[in-house]
N, C-alpha and C positions, 0 to 999 in steps of 0.2 A: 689979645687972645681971640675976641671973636670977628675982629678981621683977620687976622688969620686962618682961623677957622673957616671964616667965608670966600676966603682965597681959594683954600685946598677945595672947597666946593665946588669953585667955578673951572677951575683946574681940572677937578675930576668929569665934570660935565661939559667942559667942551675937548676932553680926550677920548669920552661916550659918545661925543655927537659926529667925531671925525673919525670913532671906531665905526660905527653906525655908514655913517658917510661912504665910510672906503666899500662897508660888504655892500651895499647898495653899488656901489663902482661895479664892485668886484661880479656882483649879479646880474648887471645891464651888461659886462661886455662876455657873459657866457650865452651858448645858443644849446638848445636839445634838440638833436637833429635824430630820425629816425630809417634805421638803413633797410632798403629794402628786402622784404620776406624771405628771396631766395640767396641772401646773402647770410641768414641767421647762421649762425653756427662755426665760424669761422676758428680754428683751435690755436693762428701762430700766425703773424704778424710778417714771416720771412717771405719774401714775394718767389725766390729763390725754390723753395722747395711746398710749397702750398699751392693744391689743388683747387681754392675755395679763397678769392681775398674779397674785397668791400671794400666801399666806398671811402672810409678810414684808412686803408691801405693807401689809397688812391692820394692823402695827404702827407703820408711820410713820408713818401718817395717819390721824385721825380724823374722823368725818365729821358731819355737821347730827343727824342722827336713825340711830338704832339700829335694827335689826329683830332681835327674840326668835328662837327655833325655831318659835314658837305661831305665828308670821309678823304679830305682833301690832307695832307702832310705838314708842319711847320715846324721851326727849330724850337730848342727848350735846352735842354743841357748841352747839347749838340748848337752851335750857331749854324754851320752849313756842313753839306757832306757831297762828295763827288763819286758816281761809280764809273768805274773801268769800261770802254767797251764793249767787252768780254763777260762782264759783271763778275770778272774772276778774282775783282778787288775795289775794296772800298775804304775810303778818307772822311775818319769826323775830324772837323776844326770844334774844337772842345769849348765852353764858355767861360769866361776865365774870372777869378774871384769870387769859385762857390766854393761853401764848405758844405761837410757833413756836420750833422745835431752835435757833434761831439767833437769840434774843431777840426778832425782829421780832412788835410785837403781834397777837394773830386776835382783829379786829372786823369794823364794818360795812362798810369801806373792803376791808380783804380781801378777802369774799365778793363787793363791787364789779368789785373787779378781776379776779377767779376767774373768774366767770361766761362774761365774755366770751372765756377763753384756750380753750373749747370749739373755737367756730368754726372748719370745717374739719375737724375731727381725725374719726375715724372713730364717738369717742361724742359726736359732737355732736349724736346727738338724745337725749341724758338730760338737756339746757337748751333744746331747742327752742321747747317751749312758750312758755320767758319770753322776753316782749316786752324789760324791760329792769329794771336793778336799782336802787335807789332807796335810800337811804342817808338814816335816817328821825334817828338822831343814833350814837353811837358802840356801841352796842350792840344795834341794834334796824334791822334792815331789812326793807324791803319788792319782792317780784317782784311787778311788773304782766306779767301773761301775756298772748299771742296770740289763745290759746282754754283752757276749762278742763283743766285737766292732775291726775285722779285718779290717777294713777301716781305725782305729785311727791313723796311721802314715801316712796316704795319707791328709785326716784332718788336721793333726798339718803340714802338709807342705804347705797349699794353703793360696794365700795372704788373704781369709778371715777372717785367724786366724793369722797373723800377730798380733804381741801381743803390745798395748799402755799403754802407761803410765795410773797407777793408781789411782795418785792422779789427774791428770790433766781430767783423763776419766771422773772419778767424779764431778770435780771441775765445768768444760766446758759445760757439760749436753750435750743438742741438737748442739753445737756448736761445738764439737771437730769432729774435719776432714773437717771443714769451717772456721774458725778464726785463728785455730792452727789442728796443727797433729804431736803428738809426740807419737814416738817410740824409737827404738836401733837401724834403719837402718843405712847406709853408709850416707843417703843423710837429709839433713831436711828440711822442708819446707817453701819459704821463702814468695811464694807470688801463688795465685790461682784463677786464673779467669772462670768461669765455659764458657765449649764450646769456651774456645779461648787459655789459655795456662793456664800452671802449672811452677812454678821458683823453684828449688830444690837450695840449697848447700851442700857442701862437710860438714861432722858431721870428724872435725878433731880430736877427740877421738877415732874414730873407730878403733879395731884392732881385731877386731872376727868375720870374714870372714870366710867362711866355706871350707871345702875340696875343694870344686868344683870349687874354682879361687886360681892362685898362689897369688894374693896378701890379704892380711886377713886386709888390711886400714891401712891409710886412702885410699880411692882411687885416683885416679891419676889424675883427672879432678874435677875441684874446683867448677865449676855449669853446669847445668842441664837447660835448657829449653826447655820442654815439649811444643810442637804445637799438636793442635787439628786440621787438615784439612779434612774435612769431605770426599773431594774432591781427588782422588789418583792423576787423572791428575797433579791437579795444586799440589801435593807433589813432584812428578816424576818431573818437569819444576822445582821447587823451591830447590832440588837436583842438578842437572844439573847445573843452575845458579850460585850455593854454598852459597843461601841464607838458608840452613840448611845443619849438616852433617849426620846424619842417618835416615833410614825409617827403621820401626820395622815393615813393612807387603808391599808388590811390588807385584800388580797382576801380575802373569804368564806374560801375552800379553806384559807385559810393559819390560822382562827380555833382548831379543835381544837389543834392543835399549840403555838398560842399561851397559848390557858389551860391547860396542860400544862405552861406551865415556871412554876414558882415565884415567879421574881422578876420575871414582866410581867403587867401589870394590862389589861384588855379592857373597852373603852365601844363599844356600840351601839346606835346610834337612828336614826330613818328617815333617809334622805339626801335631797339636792334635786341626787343625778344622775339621767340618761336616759342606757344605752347602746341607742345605735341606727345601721343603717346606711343613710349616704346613696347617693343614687342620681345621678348624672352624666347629668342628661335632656339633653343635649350631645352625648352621644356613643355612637354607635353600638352594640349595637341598642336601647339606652335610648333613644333620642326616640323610639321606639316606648312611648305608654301603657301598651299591650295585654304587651307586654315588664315591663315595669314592675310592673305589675299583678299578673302573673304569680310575678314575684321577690318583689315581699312577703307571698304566700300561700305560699311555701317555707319561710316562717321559723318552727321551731318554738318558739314562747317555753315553753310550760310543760316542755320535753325541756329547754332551757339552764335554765331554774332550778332542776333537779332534779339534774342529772348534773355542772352547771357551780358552780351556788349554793349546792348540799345544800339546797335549797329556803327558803334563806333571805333575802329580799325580795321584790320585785314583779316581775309577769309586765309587759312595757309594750305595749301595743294604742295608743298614740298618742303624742305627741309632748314633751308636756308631763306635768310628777308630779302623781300622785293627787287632791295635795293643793290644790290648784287649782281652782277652781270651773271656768275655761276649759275643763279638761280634761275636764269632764263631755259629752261631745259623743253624736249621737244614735249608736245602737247599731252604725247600717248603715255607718259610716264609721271604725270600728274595723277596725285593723288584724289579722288570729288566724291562726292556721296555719289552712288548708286547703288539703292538697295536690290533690281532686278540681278543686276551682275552679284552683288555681297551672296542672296536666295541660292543663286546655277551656282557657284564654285562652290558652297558649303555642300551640296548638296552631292557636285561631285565628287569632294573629299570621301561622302559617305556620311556626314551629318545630316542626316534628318529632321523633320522639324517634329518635335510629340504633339498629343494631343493636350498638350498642358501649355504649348508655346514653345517649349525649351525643345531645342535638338537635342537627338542623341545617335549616339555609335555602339553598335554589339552591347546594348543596352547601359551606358552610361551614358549621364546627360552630360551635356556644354556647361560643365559648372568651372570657373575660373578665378582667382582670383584678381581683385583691381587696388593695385593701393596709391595714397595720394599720401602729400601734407597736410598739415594741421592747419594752414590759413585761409580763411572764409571763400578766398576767390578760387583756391585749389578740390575744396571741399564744392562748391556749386558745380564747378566745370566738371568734376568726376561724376557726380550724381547725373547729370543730367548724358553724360558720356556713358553710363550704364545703363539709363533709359534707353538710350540708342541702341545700345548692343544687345538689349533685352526686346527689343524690335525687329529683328534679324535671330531671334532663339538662342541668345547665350546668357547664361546667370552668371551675371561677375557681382561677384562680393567683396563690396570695399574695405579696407582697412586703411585707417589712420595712424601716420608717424607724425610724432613731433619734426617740425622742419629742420632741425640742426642736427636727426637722430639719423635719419631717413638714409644718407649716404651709406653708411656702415650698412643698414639693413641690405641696401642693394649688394652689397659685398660677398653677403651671405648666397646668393645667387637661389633664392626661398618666394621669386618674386615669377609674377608671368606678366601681368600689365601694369601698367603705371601710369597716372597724368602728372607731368611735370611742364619745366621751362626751363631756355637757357636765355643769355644775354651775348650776345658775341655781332661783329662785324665783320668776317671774314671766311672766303669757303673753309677753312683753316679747320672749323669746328665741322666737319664732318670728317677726319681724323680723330680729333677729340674724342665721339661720340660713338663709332665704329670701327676705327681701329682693333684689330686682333691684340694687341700689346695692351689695349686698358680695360680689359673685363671685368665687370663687374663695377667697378666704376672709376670715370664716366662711361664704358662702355653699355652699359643699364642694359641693351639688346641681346647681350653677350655672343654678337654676330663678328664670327671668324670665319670670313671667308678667303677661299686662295685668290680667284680672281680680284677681288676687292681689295684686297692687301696689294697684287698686283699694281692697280691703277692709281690707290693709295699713295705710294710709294712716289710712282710718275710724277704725279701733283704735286707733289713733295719735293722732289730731288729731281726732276729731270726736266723742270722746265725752267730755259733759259730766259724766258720774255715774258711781261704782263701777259702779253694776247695768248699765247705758249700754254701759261699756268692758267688762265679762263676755260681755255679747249681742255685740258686735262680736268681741272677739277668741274667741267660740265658731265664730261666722260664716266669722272666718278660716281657723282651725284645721282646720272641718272640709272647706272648700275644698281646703288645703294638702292633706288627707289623701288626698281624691278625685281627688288627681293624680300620689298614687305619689314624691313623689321624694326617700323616704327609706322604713324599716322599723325600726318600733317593737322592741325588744328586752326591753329588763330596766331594772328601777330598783333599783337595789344599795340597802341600809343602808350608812351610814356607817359604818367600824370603828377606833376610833384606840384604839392599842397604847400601853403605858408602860413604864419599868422603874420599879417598885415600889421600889426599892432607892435608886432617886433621886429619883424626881421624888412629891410628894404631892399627892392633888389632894383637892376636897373633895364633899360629898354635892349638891351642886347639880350639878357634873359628873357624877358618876354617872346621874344620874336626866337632865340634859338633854347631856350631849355637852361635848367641850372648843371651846369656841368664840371668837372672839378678844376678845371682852369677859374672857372668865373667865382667860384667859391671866394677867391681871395677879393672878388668886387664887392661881395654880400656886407651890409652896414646893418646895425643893431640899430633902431630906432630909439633917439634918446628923449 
């Protein structure tokens, strides 16, 4: 009896020590990864019809072609693709042996049926161009286009073409990218809470990973959970603590502090933000140009990247990143501090300066409002973008949105100034951003103009050739510029934090950034 007894003892104690065993497994191969600020808020998982996806998104789904940091092209679901002389048609050779999360196969029938679930949604012009898709045999299709489209491989690269499953897209209706999100990505989705986290797991069929990581899947870390902190402070403390291992965005200010602690690791490389603020030519005294005009020579970009940045990224004088051929516009249409010039055009509005500082018109003063988000680095750069404008005689009063709220507020068309940011690589987002068709938002300026929709359009649909769409959307751009209805600010580097202690990454990311290719190279430190 009492070896027996002493049996079922050991029995039970080494079934404890290998339940024990496994959560310990089960906790070494998860990571807490933390997405960046302007990503909070995200409501649906469908790349298809979401204005607003994340870095999460970025895992589900993978897409036709790849883009590098160099902003250079490479295959990924797509192995090669050919265009027409004409660019009045184009050939993917399809990758062969991927499925979706849910066994359903990704061939030429998929991208078939894909193409047209655009229609409608708000990125229906990243398929505009194709006339219709054309199913050449099971791995090999063809877009016949409308007009030439040199954009279409920047397009097939962005996660909002991130391509889902087809029967399920169907099946799901309004529900897929809330209930379920199935793609081909590395990661799949297991659990989604809106504004508080997102749960991924490892898709251990994965093995068609593209150039841009040495590992092609599965990848090396078994789950994924995505935190939404709206807050960088409390990321930056929650790092530090090692109650999460990665930030995918670290304000400047917060960088000495961070190579300061031991066990976190620091990657810096240029970014593809712009922070800048838009201008509400809607509403009073902004439909005044001369107004307008005036407010974007108040901005001092080289005083915010010095006192804000510690002087580390770019000053922004336009719209679009550096790195952009668009963005090379002529000189006179650059935005720079001048407060002589910001003084004469207020002044010839009829804004006045009081004896209190503040202008005023037929006796009411320059009181305006400013609103930002809720996260620390949104919150400094406004304050101190008020000083500015309180330096040139206008009282702008900030108001604070939670970052995931903010959009909808813009909706309301209740706003006149704003500090925000975007993330984008392509003249593409100044469509996006001033487009007559998306008011209120993204259009945030709520600038509807004929001209501009004119030239809009050109850039869009009428240029046959890279160098073709460069000259057009320069054209645009610097239209945009000459009508005031935003102000250039800063273009931040990218800064993404690690803890050392857990996560290991390798010398490709060092030297290029953690990007979502490389995700699948990231090892858990055991």
């Amino acid at each position: 009896m009492k070896h027996q007894l002493r049996r079922a003892f050991l029995i039970a104690g080494t079934a404890l020590l290998t339940l024990v065993g496994a959560s310990g497994l089960a906790a070494a191969q998860e990571a807490i990864f933390v997405m960046p600020t302007n990503e909070v808020g995200a409501t649906t998982y469908n790349p298809v019809k979401t204005t607003l996806t994340n870095r999460a998104t970025e895992l589900i789904y993978d897409t036709l072609v790849v883009q590098d940091v160099d902003l250079t092209f490479h295959p990924h679901l797509a192995d090669s693709w050919e265009e027409a002389p004409d660019g009045m048609q184009w050939i993917f050779h399809l990758h062969k042996g991927v499925t979706f999360h849910n066994g359903e196969p990704f061939n030429a029938a998929a991208i078939a049926a894909w193409i047209p679930s655009f229609a409608g949604t708000d990125n229906a012009y990243m398929v505009a161009a194709i006339d219709k898709v054309e199913v050449v045999d099971d791995h090999t299709v063809k877009f016949v286009m409308k007009h030439p489209e040199p954009n279409l491989l920047f397009n097939f690269s962005q996660v909002f073409m991130g391509v889902p499953a087809p029967k399920a897209y169907k099946e799901l209706g309004d529900n897929f990218g809330i209930t379920q999100a199935i793609g081909t990505g590395p990661f799949k989705l297991e659990s989604f809470a809106i504004g508080q986290e997102t749960v991924l797991t490892r898709n251990d069929d994965y093995k068609w990973g593209s150039e841009l990581s040495d590992n092609k899947g599965p990848a090396k870390i078994a789950k994924i959970t995505f935190r939404e902190i709206p807050e960088d402070s409390t990321a930056f403390l929650e790092l530090k603590s090692g109650g999460v291992d990665f930030l995918y965005s670290v304000p400047t200010d917060y960088l000495p502090q961070l190579k300061a602690e031991p066990n976190v690791g620091v990657i810096t490389r240029p970014g593809t933000d712009v922070a800048y603020m838009p201008i509400n030519v809607t509403s009073e005294p902004f439909t005044d140009i001369k107004v307008r005009e005036a407010t974007a020579f108040a901005i001092n970009q080289k005083e915010i990247l010095a006192s804000i940045y510690g002087g580390i990224g770019l000053e922004a004088h336009n719209f679009l990143i550096s790195a952009l051929p668009e963005s090379k516009v002529d000189p006179k249409f650059e935005i720079s501090y001048n407060p002589d010039r910001s003084a004469k055009v207020f002044d010839e509005a009829g804004w006045k300066l009081g004896a209190n500082g503040i202008r005023e018109k037929d006796g009411k003063p320059l009181k305006v409002k400013l609103w930002t988000q809720s996260d620390t680095e949104f919150k400094r750069l406004t304050e101190a973008v008020q000083a500015q404008l309180k330096a040139v005689g206008m009282d702008a009063e900030i108001t604070v949105f939670d970052s995931s709220a903010i959009r909808d507020q813009y909706k309301k068309n209740e706003h006149q100034l704003a500090v925000r940011s975007y993330n984008w690589s392509n003249a593409d987002i100044l469509d996006w951003f001033f487009s007559g068709q998306r008011l209120g938002y993204p259009n945030i300026s709520m600038w509807n103009d004929p001209k501009g929709e004119e030239l809009n359009k050109k850039a869009l649909t009428g240029s046959k050739t890279s160098a073709e769409r460069v000259a057009n959307f320069k054209a645009y751009h610097e239209y945009v510029l000459s009508q005031f209805p935003f102000v250039p600010i800063y273009q931040p580097m990218l800064n993404v934090a690690y803890n050392k202690d857990r996560l290991k990454v390798t010398d490709k990311m060092l030297s290029k950034g953690v990007t979502t290719s490389s995700v699948l190279d990231l090892e858990l430190v055991q």
